[in-house]
N, C-alpha and C positions, 0 to 999 in steps of 0.2 A: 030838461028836455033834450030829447037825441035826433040828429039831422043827418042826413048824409047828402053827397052831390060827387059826381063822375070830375075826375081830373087825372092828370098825368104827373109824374116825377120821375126823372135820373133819365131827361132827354127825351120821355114820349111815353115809355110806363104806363098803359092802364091803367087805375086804380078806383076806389072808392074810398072817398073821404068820407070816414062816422067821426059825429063829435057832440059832445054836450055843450049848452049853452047854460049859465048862471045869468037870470035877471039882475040889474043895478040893485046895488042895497046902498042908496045916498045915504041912509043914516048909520052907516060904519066906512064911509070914505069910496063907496066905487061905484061912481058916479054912473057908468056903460055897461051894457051886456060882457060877458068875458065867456072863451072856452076853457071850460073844466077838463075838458080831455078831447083828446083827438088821437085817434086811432088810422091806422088802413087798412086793408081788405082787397085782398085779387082772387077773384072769381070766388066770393062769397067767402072767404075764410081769410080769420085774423092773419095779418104780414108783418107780423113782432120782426123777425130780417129785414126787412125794407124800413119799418120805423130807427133801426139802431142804426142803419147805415144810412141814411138820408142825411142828403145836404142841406146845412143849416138853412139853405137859399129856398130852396124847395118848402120847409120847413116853413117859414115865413109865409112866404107865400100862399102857401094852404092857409092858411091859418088866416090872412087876409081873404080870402074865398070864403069861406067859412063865416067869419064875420060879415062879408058883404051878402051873400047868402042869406043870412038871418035876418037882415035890416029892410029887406026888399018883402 
């Protein structure tokens, strides 16, 4: 399943966070939803530069959003 939601990185940064979600599979060990991938996007097109240069903090972070995103 593919999601997206408006957030900022690298101090204020626009962006759009896409990401796929994998449902739990408890009978191979993972118990919770998980991101298969997470990508970004400024003004509609892939930001492959801004993925390779983000900070790890930033990185986190989405990925928390992401996940709370999903859960709601």
């Amino acid at each position: 399943m593919a999601f997206e939601f408006d957030s900022t990185v690298r101090g204020g940064m626009p962006v759009t966070v896409c990401y796929e979600i994998e449902r739990a599979s408890p009978s191979v060990g993972i118990p919770d939803p998980w991101i298969a991938d997470l990508w970004l996007e400024v003004r509609g097109k892939r930001a492959k530069w801004l993925e390779e240069s983000m900070h790890e903090q930033d990185r986190s972070r989405l990925h928390e959003e992401a996940l709370e995103k999903f859960h709601r």
